[in-house]
DRENMI-614156 format. One line per field, with one value per residue: x, y, z of N, C-alpha, C in turn; residue in one letter. Coordinates in steps of 0.2 Angstrom, whole numbers, plus 5000, padded with zeros to 4 digits. Layout:
# DRENMI-614156
n_c1 (X  ...)
n_c2 (Y  ...)
n_c3 (Z  ...)
ca_c1 (X  ...)
ca_c2 (Y  ...)
ca_c3 (Z  ...)
c_c1 (X  ...)
c_c2 (Y  ...)
c_c3 (Z  ...)
bagu (A  ...)
***
This chain:
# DRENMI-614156
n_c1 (5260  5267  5277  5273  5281  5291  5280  5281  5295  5291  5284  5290  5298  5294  5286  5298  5304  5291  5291  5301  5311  5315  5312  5293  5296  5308  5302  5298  5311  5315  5305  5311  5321  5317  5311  5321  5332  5330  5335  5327  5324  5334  5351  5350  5335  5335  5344  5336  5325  5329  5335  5323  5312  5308  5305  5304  5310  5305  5311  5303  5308  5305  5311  5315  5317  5325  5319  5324  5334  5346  5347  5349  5360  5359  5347  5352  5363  5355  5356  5367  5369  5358  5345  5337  5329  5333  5324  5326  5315  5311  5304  5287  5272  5262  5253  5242  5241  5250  5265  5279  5287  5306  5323  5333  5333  5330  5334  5336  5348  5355  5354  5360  5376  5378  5376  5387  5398  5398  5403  5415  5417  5402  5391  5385  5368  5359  5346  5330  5316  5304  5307  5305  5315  5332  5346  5357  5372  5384  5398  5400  5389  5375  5362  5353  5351  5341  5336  5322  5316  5305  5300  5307  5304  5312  5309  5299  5300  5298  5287  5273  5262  5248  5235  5221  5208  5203  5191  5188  5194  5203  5219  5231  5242  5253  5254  5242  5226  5215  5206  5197  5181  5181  5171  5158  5156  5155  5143  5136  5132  5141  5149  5160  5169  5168  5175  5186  5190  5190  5200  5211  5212  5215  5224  5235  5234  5241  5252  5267  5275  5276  5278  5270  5259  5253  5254  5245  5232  5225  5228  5235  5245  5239  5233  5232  5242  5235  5223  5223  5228  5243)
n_c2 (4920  4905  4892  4876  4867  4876  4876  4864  4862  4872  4869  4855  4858  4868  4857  4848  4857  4862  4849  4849  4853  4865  4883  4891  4902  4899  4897  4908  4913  4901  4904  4918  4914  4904  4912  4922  4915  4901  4885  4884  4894  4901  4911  4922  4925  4926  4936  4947  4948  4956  4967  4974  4973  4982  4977  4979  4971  4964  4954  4949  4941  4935  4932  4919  4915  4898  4892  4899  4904  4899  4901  4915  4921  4912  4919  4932  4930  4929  4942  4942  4939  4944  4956  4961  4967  4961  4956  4957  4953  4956  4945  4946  4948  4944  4933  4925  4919  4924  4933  4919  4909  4909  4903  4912  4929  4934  4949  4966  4970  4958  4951  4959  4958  4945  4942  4953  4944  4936  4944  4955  4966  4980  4990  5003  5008  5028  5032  5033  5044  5039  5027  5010  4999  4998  5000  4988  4984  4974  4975  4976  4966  4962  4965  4972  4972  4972  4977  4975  4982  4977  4975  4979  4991  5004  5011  5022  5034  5043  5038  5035  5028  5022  5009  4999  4987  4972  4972  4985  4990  5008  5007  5018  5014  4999  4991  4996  4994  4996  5011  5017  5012  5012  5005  5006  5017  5024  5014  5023  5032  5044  5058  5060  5071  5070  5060  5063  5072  5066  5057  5064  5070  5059  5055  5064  5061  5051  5039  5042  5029  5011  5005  5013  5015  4998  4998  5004  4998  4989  4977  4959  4957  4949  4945  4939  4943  4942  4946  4958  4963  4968)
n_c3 (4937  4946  4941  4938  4942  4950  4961  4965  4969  4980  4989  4993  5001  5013  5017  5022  5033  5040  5048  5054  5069  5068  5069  5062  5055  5047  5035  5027  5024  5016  5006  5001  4995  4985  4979  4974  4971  4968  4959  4947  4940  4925  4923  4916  4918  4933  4933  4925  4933  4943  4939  4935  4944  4958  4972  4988  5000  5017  5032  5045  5061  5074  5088  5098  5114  5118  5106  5091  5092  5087  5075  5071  5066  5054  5047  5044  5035  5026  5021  5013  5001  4994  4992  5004  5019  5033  5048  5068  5080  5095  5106  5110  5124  5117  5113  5113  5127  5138  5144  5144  5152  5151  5151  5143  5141  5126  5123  5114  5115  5119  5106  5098  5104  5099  5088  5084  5088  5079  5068  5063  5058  5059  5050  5059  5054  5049  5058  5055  5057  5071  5066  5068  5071  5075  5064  5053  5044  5035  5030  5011  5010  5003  5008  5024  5039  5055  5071  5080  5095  5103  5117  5124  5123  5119  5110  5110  5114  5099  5094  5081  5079  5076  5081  5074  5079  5075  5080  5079  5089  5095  5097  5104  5109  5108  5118  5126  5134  5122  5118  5115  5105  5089  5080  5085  5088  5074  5069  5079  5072  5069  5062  5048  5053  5065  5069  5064  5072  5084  5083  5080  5093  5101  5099  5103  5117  5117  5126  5135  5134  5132  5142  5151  5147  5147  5160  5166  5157  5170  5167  5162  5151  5135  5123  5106  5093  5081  5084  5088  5075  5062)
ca_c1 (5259  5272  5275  5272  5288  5293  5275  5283  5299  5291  5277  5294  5303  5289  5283  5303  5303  5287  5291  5307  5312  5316  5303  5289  5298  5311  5299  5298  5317  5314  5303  5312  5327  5315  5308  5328  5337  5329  5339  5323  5326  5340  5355  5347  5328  5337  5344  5330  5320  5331  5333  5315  5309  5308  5301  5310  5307  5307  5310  5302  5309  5303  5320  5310  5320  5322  5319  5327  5341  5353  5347  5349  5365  5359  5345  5358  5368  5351  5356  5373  5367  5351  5343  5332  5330  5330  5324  5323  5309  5309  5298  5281  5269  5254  5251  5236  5242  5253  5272  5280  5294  5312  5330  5337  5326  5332  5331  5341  5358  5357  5353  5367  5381  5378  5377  5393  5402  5400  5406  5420  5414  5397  5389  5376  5366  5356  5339  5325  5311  5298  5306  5302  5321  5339  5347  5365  5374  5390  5399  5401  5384  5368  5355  5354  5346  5340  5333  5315  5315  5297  5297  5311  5302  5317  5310  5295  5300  5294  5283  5268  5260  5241  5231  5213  5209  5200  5183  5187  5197  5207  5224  5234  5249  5252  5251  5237  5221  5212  5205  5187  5179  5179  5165  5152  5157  5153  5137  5132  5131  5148  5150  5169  5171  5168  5179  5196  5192  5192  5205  5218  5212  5215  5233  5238  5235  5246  5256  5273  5282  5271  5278  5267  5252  5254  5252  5237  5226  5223  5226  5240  5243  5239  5229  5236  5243  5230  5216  5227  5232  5249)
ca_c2 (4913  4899  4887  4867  4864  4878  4873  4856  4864  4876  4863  4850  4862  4868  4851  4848  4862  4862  4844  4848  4858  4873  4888  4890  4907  4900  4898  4914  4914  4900  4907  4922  4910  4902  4918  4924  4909  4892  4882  4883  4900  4903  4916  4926  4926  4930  4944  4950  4950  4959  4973  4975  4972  4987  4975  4980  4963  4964  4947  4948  4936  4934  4929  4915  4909  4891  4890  4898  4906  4894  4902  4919  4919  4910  4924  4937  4928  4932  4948  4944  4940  4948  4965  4962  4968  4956  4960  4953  4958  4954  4942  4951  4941  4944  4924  4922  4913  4930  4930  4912  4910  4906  4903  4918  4936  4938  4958  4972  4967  4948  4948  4963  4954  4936  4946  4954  4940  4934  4948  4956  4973  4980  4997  5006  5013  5031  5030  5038  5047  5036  5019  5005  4997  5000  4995  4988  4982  4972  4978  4971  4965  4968  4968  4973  4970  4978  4975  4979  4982  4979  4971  4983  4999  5009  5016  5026  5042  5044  5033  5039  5025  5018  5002  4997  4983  4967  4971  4991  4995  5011  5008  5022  5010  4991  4988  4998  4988  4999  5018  5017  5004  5013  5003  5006  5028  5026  5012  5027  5039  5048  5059  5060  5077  5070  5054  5067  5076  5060  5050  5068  5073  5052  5054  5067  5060  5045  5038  5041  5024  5006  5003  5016  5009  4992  5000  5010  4994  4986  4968  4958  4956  4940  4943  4938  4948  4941  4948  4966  4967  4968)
ca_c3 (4940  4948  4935  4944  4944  4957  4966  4967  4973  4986  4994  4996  5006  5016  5021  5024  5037  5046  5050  5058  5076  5066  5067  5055  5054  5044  5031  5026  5022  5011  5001  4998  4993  4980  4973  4972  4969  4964  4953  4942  4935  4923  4926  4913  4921  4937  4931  4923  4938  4950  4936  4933  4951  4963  4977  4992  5006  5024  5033  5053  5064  5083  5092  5102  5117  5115  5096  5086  5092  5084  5067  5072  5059  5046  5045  5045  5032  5020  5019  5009  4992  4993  4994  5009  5026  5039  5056  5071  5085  5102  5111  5116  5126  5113  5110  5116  5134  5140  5145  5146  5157  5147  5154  5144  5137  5118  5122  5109  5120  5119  5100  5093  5107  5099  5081  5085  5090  5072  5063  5068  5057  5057  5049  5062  5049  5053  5061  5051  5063  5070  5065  5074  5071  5073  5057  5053  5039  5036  5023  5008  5009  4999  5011  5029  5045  5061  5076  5084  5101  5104  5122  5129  5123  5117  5102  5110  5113  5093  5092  5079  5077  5079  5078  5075  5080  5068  5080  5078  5093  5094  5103  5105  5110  5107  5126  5129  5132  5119  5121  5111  5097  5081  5074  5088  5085  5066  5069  5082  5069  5070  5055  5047  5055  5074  5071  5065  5079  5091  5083  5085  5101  5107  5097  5108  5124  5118  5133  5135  5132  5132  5149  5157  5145  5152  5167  5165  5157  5173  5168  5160  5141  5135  5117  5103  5089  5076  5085  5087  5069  5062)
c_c1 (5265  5270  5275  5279  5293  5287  5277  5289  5299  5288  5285  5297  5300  5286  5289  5303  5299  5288  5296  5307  5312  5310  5301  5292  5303  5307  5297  5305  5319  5310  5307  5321  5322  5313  5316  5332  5338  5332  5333  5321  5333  5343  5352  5340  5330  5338  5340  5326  5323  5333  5327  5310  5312  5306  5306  5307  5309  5305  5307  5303  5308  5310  5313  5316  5320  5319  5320  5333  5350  5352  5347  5357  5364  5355  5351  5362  5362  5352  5364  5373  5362  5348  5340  5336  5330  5331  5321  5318  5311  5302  5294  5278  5261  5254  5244  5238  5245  5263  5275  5286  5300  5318  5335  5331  5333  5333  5337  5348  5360  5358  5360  5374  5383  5378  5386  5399  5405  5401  5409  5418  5406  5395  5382  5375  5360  5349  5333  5320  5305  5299  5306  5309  5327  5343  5355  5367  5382  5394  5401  5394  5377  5362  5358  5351  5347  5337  5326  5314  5309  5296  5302  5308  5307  5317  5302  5293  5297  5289  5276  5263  5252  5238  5222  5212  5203  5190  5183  5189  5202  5213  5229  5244  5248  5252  5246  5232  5215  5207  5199  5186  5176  5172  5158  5152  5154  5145  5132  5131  5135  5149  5159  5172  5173  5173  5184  5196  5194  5198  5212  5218  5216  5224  5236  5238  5238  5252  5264  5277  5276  5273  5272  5259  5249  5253  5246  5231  5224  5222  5231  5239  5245  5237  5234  5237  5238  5223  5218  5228  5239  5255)
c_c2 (4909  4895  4880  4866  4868  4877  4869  4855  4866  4871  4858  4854  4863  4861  4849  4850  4862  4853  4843  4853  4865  4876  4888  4896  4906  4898  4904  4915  4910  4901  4913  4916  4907  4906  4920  4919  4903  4893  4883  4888  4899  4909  4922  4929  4929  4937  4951  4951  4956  4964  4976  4976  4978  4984  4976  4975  4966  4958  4949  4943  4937  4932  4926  4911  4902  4888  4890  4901  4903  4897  4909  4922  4917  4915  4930  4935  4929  4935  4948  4945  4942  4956  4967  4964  4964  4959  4957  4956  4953  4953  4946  4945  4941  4936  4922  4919  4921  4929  4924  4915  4906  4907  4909  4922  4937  4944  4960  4969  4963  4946  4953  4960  4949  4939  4949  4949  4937  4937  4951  4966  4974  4990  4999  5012  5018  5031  5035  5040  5042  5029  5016  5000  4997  4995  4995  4985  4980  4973  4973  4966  4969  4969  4972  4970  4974  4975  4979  4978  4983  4980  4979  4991  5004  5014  5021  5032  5047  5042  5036  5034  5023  5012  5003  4991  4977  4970  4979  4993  5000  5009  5013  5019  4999  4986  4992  4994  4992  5004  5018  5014  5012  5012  5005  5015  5028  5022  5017  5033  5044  5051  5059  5066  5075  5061  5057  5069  5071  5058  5058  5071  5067  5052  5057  5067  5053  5045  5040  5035  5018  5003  5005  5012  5005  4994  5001  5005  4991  4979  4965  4958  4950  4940  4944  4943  4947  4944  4957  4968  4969  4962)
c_c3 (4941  4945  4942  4947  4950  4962  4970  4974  4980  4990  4997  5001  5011  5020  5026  5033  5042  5050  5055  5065  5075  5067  5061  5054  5045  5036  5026  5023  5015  5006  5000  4994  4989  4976  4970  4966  4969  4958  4946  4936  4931  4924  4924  4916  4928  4938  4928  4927  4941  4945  4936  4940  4956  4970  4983  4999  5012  5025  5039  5054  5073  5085  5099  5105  5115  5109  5092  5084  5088  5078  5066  5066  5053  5044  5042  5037  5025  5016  5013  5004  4990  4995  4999  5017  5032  5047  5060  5078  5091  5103  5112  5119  5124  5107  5111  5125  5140  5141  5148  5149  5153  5151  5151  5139  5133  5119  5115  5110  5119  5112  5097  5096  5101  5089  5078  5085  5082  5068  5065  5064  5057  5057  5056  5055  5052  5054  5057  5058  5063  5070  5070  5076  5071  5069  5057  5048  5039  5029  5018  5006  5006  5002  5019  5034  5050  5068  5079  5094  5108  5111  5125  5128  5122  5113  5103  5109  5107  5089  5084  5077  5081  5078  5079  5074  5075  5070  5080  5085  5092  5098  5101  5104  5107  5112  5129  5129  5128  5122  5118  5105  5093  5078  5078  5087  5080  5066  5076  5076  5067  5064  5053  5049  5063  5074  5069  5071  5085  5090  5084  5092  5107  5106  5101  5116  5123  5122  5129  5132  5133  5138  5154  5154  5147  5158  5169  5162  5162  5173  5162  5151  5139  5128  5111  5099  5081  5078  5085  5081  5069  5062)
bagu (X  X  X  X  X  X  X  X  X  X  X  X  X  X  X  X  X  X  X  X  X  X  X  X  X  X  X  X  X  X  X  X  X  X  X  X  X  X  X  X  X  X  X  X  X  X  X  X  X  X  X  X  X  X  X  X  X  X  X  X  X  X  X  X  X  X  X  X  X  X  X  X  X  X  X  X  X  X  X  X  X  X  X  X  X  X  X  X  X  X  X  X  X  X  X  X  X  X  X  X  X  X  X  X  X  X  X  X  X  X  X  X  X  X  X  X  X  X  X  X  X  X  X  X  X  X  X  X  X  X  X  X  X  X  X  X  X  X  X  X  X  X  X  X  X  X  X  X  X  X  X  X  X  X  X  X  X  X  X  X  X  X  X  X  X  X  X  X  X  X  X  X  X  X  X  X  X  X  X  X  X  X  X  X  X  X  X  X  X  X  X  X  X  X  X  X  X  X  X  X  X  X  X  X  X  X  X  X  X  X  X  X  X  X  X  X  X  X  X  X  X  X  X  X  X  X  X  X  X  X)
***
């Protein structure tokens, strides 16, 4: 249980925050900055924690033209004193509305450039099969970060990945516009032997890359990621 006193702490920051220009993203940063390292723990309880605690954090950060590129370093600067991964994803256009129009595209290139500029060393750390981000580290620090290159589609080639969707869509891709409702196969009667078979037979006709996906739905992508899961 959170004692009142860091309640008190977290709710003030928080209100600070959403009040201000900054994204509601950076809210996530502050809380792990009060789980870590509010004044309200002693050195002793800290250290107690971060022996005892196997929690390994992933930070996600959208890089949203126009918002919150100016904090794209201070993220980054998370990773000094802390064990966490922070990682930023490229813009998709699953908002509900579809792709807006912005004066510059955040992509993989524009965010490592402008990352680079402020570090004069960086580790490329090596890629596991399948992952979703190219990850890096500055030495000397205790955490990491990586980059997700959702919008440019870089990391397909291995993709292995599926969704179901909140109303029981299969999507094969996270640009495709869904390949069969789940929930309507099993409310038909579907036994557990004729849904493996469907859900390996559908994996293996998973698109190439989420380019050609997009292509293949017939209509643009506009829904949000709340309704997609994830």
């Amino acid at each position: 249980m959170l004692s009142n006193q860091f309640k008190r702490y977290f709710y003030k920051k928080i209100i600070i925050k959403t009040n201000s220009k900054n994204t509601i993203l950076f809210i996530c940063a502050i809380l792990v900055n009060c789980v870590f390292s509010s004044t309200i723990y002693s050195q002793k309880e800290k250290q107690q924690f971060d022996e005892k605690s196997n929690l390994k954090l992933k930070l996600n950060v959208v890089v949203q033209s126009g918002f919150n590129t100016d904090e794209i370093i201070d993220f980054v600067e998370l990773s000094k004193n802390k064990d966490i991964a922070v990682r930023f994803i490229e813009e998709m256009p699953f908002n509900g509305k579809g792709q807006r129009n912005m004066e510059e595209v955040w992509n993989y290139t524009k965010i490592i450039n402008h990352i680079q500029q402020n570090y004069p060393e960086i580790t490329t750390l090596p890629v596991k099969q399948s992952s979703t981000s190219k990850n890096f580290k500055i030495p000397n620090y205790k955490g990491t970060f990586g980059i997700i290159p959702s919008f440019t589609r870089t990391i397909c080639n291995d993709c292995n990945r599926i969704r179901i969707t909140a109303t029981g869509m299969f999507k094969n891709c996270l640009f495709d516009g869904g390949v069969f409702n789940v929930r309507d196969f099993i409310r038909n009667g579907a036994s557990d032997d004729e849904l493996k078979e469907l859900f390996i037979s559908t994996v293996h006709k998973k698109p190439e890359n989420g380019l050609i996906a997009e292509a293949a739905r017939g209509n643009d992508v506009s829904e949000s990621m709340s309704t997609i899961g994830g």
